[in-house]
C-alpha positions in Angstrom: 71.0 241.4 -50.3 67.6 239.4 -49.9 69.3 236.5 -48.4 71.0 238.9 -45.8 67.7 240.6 -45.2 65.2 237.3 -44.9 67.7 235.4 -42.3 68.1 238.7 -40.6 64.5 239.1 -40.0 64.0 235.3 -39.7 66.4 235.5 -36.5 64.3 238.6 -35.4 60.9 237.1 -35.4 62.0 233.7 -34.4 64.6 235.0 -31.0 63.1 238.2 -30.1 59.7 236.7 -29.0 61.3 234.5 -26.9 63.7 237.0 -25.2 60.5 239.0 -24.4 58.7 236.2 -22.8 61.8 235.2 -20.7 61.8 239.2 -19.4 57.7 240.0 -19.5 57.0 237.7 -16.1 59.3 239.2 -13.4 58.8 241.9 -11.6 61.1 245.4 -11.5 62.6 244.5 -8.4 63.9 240.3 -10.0 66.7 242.8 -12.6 70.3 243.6 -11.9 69.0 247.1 -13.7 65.9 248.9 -14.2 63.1 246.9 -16.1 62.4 249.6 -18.8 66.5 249.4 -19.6 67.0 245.8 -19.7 64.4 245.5 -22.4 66.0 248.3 -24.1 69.1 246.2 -23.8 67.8 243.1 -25.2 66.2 244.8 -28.1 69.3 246.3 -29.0 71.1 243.1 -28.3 68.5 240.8 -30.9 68.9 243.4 -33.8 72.3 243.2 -33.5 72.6 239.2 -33.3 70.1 239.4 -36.1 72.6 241.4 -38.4 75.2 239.2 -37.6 73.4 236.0 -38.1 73.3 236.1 -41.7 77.1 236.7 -42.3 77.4 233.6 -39.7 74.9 231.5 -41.7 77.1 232.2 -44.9 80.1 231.3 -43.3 79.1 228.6 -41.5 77.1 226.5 -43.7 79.8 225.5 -45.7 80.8 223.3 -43.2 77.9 221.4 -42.8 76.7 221.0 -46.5 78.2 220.7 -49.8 74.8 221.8 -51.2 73.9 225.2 -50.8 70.2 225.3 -49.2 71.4 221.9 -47.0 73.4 223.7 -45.5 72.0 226.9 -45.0 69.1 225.3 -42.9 71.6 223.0 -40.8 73.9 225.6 -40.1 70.7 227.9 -39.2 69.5 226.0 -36.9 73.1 225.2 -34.9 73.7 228.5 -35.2 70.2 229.5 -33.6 70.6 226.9 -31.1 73.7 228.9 -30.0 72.1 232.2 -30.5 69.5 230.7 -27.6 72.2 229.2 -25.4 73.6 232.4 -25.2 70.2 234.6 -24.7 69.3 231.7 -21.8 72.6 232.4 -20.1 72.5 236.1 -20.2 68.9 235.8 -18.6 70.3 233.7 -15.6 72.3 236.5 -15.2 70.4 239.3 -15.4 67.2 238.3 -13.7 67.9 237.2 -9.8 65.1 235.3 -8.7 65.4 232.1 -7.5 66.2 229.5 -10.0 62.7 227.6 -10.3 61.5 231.1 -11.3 63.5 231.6 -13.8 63.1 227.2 -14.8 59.5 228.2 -15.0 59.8 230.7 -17.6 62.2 228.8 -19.7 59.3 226.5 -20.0 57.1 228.6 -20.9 59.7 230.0 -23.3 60.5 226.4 -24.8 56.9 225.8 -25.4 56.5 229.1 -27.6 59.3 228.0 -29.5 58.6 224.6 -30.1 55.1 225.4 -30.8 56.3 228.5 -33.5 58.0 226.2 -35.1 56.2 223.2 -35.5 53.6 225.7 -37.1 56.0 227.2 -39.3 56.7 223.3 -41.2 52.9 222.6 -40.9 51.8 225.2 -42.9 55.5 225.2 -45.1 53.5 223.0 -47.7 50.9 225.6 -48.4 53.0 228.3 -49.7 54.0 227.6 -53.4 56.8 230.6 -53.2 60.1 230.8 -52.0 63.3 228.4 -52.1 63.2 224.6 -50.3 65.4 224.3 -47.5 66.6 227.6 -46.7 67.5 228.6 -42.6 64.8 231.7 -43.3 63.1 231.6 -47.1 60.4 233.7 -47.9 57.8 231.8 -47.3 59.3 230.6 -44.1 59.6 234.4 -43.0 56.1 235.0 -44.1 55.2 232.0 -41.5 57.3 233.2 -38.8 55.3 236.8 -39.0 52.2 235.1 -38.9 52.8 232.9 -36.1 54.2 235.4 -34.0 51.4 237.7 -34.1 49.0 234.4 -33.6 51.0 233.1 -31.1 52.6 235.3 -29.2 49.3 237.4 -28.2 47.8 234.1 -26.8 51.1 233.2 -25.0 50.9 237.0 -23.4 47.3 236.9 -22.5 47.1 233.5 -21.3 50.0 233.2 -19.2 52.5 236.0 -18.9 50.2 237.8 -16.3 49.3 234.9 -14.1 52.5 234.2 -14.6 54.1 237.6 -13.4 51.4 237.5 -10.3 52.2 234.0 -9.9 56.3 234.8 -9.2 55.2 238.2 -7.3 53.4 236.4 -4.9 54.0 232.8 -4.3 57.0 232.1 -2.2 60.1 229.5 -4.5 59.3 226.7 -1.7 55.8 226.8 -2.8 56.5 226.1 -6.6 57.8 222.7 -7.0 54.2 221.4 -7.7 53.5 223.9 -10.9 57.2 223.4 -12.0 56.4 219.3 -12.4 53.3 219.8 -13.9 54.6 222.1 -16.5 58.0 220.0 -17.1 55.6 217.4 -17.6 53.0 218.9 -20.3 56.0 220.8 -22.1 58.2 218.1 -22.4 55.6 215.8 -23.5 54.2 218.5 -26.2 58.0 218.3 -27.6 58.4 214.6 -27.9 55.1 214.6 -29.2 56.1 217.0 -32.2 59.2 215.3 -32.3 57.5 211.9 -33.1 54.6 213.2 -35.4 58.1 214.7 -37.7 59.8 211.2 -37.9 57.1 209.7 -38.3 55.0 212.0 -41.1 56.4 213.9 -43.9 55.1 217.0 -43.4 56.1 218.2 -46.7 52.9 217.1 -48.4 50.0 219.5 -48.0 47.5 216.4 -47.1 49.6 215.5 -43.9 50.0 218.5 -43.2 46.2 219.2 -43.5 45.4 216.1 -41.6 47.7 217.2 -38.8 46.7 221.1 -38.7 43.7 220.8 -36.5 45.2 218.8 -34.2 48.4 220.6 -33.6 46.8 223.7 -33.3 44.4 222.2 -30.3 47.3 220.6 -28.9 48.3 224.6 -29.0 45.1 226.3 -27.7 45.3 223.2 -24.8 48.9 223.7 -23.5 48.4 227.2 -23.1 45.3 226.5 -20.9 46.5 224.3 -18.8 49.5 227.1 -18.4 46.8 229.7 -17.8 44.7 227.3 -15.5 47.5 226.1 -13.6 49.2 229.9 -12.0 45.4 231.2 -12.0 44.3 228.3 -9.8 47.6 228.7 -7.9 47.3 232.2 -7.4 43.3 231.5 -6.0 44.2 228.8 -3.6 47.2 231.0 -2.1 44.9 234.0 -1.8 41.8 232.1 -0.4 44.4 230.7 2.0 45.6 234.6 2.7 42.1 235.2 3.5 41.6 232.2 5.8 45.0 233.4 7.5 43.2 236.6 8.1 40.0 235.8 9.1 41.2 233.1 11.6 43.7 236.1 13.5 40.6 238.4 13.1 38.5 235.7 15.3 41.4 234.7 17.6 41.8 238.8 18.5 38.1 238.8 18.5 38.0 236.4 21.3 40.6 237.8 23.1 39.1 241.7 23.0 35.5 240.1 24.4 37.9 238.1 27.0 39.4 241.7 27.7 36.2 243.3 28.1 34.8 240.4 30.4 37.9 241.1 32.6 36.8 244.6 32.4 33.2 244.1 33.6 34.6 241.5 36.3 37.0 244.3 37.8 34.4 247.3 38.3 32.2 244.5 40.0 35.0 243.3 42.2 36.4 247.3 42.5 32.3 247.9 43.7 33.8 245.2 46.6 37.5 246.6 47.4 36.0 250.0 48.0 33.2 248.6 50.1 35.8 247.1 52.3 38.3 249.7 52.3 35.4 251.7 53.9 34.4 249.9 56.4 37.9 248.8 57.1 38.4 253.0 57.4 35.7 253.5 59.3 36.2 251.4 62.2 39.9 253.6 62.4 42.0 250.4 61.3 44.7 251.9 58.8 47.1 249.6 58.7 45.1 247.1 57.4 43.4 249.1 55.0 47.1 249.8 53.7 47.9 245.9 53.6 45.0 245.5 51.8 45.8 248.5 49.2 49.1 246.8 48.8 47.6 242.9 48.1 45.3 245.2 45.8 48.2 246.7 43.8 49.8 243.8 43.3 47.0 241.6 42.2 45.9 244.1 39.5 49.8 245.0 38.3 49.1 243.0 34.4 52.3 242.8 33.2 52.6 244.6 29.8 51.8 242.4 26.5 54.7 241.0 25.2 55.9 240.2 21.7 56.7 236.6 21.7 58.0 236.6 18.5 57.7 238.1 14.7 54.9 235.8 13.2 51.8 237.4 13.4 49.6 234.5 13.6 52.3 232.7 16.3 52.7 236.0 18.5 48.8 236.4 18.6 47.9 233.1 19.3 50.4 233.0 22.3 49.4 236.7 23.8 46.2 234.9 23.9 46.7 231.7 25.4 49.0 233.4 27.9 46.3 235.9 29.1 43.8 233.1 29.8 46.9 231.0 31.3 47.7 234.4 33.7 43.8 235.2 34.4 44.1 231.4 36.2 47.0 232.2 38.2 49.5 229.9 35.9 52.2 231.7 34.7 54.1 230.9 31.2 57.5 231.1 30.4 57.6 231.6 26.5 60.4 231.6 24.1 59.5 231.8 20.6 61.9 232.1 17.4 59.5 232.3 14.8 59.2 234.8 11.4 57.2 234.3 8.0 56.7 230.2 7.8 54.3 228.5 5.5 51.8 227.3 7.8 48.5 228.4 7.7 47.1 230.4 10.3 44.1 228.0 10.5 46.7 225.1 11.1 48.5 227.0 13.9 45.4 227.5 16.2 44.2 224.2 16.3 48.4 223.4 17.3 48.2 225.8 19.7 44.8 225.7 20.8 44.7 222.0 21.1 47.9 221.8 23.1 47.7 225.4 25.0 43.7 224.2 26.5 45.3 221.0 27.6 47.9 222.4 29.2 45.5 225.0 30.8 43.3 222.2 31.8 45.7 220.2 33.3 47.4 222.8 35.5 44.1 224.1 36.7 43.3 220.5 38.4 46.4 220.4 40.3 45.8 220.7 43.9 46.2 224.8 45.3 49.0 223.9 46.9 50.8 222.1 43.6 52.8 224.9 41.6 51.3 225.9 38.2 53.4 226.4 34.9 53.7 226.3 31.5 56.7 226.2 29.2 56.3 227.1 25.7 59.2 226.5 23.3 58.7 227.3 19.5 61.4 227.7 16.5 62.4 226.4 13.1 64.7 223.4 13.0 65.9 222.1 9.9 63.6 223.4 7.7 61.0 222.4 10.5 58.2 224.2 12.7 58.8 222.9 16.4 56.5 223.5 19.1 57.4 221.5 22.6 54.5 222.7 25.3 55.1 221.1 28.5 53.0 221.2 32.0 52.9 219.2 35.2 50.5 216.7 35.2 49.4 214.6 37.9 46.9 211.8 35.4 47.5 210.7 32.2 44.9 208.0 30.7 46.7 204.9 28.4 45.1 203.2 25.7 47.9 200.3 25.8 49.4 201.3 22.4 53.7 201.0 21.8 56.2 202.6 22.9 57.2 205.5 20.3 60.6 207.0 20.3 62.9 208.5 22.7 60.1 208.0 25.2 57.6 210.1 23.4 54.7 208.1 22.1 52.1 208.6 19.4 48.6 210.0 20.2 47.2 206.6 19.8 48.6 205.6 23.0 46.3 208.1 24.9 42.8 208.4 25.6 41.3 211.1 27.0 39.8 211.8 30.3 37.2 213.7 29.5 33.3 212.5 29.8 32.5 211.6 26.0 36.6 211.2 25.0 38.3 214.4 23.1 40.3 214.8 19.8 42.8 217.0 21.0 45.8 215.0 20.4 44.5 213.3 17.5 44.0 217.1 15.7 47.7 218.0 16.7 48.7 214.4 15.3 46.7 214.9 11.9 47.9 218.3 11.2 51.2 217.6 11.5 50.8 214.5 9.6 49.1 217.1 6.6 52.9 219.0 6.6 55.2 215.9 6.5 55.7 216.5 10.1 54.6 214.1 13.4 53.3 214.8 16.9 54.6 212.7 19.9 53.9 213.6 23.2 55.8 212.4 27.0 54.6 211.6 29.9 57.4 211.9 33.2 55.7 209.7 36.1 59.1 210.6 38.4 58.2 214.1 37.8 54.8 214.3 36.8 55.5 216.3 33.7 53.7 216.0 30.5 55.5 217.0 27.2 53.8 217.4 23.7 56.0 217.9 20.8 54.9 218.8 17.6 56.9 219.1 14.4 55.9 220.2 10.8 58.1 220.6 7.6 57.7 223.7 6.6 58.1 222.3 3.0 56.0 219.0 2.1 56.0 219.7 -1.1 60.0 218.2 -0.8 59.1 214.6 0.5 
């Protein structure tokens, strides 16, 4: 009866830690079934292994041992190894998330265990009760207790919340940086226990005294650099939410004092229209009061605001441009296929700002009698952000640099006309350059067209 009841509770405080941690990080909405019943589930499903591991253990480890405690602990720990292999596969199943998600909890899950028991045979030596070599004696259950409620409290604290905020909120694309820094640290925290066992017997109290302190700092470390690594992942993606939102907030800013300038403009030039209209009235000439009415009307028909696309940041930035663009007499034809993309909103006004005010600029020194017009093409290409902005252009200025490709050529190869140069290319060219993306820009002589085309990989991280 005691050996059924100490690998039974063994199993228990060595498996259902771990199940909890591989379940505590994701959110309600990751689980094929409500939250509260899955852990009801796995609760019911790690008593129930646990009964059944001891009858396993007693069967099994025969096989693997002629003598009795050998084979206990061998078959134990095959037998828990496909205990775990089973518990990992019933998580990929249950939880959907995307599979670096779930990778990143494994992790975290490997590290508890690893670090459980490597405790565990540390402090083995210090306990004078209980029989050598068993899966689960007494004094290793004792030790299992113990370093679940030291551990697993720590483990909780310090990373299952950032953790849980850090899968809520940060997009799968975005987590290939914290998945190779924590492959890395857990990986190497294994080997390392791996090499201290083969190289140290354990089993005398002086190693393990020597190695105690060390181990358990080695402990206290990993999980900081855990905690350290979602919390400062979490605080970069929020100050970069915040940047996002105070860059649209300036942007409609400008535009709402543009709007009211335009505002303040037309009851001047309204003061002007009525003046004329009355004079025009007075001296009995109707008709051309009424062509004048009619050039009025069609003048100060705005066309309504139009959504360009379903990015925010994209859809502002383009109403924007496009007003100033129309209050110059150049109209814009705009297509833009554009949702949720990882740019930030800081990055995507100085793409189109930079290449919008040069287009602007270059139409509004064309001759009167030259046509005015911008075209505006944005989308996602293979896991790319495109933008292609072109204008007629009567001057470009050289530098003398090579030809780039497919006749587009590098921002190098440009210099500006402006008194005291400009950086406008060179900003497009840099921030593409920060996404893994280029810039090249195209320059038609036959029909005095200029094309900039700007291209960012909407996941850098990749390359």
């Amino acid at each position: 009866m005691s050996f059924f009841f100490r690998n039974a509770a063994g199993m228990l405080l060595q498996l259902y830690p771990c199940i909890l941690l591989t379940l505590l990080p994701f959110p309600h909405e990751s689980f094929r079934f409500p939250k509260k019943s899955v852990f009801i589930g796995a609760t019911v499903y790690a008593l129930l292994l646990s009964l059944a591991f001891p009858a396993a253990l007693a069967g099994a480890a025969p096989l693997f041992s002629a003598d009795l405690p050998e084979g206990v602990s061998l078959a134990g720990n095959v037998l828990f190894m496909l205990s775990g292999l089973v518990s990992f596969l019933g998580f990929l199943w249950i939880v959907r998330d995307a599979a670096i998600k779930k990778l990143l909890v494994f992790l975290l899950v490997v590290f508890y265990a690893a670090a459980q028991y490597w405790l565990v045979n540390l402090f083995l030596p210090f306990l004078p009760f209980g029989q050598e070599g068993e899966a689960y004696s007494l004094r290793g259950l004792v030790l299992y207790a113990a370093t679940a409620a030291f551990l697993l409290p720590i483990v909780i604290l310090t990373a299952a919340r950032p953790v849980h905020d850090f899968l809520r909120e940060v997009e799968p694309d975005g987590m290939h940086r914290e998945l190779r820094i924590e492959m890395l640290v857990t990986v190497a925290f294994v080997l390392l226990m791996v090499y201290s066992a083969s190289v140290q017997d354990f089993k005398d109290p002086e190693d393990s005294l020597v190695f105690c302190p060390l181990f358990l700092f080695l402990i206290l470390s990993q999980c900081m650099i855990y905690w350290l690594l979602f919390r400062e992942t979490l605080l970069r993606k929020r100050d970069s939410e915040m940047q996002r939102t105070m860059e649209i907030h300036r942007v409609q800013s400008e535009k709402i004092a543009h709007e009211v300038e335009n505002a303040n403009r037309m009851r001047h030039d309204m003061r002007h229209h009525l003046n004329v209209l009355y004079a025009t009235l007075g001296q009995g000439e109707t008709e051309k009061a009424k062509e004048y009415l009619e050039t009025l009307i069609y003048a100060s028909s705005d066309p309504e605001e139009k959504t360009y696309c379903r990015n925010f940041t994209v859809n502002t930035l383009l109403q924007y441009y496009a007003g100033l663009a129309r209050d110059k007499g150049i109209p814009c034809e705009i297509q833009a296929e554009c949702g949720d993309v990882t740019v930030s909103a800081a990055d995507l006004t100085v793409i189109f700002g930079n290449a919008m005010e040069n287009s602007i600029q270059a139409c509004a020194a064309l001759p009167e009698e030259e046509r005015r017009w911008i075209s505006v093409r944005v989308g996602v290409m293979h896991s790319s952000l495109v933008v292609e902005i072109r204008n007629p252009c009567h001057t470009v200025y050289l530098s003398g640099k090579a030809q780039g490709k497919h006749g587009f050529l590098p921002a190098e190869s440009f210099r500006s006309g402006r008194k005291g140069g400009g950086f406008g290319l060179r900003s497009l060219k840099y921030t593409a350059e920060k996404y893994g993306g280029d810039a090249g820009f195209c320059f038609d002589d036959a029909e005095k067209v200029f094309t900039a085309r700007i291209r960012l990989n909407l996941h850098p991280e990749l390359l």
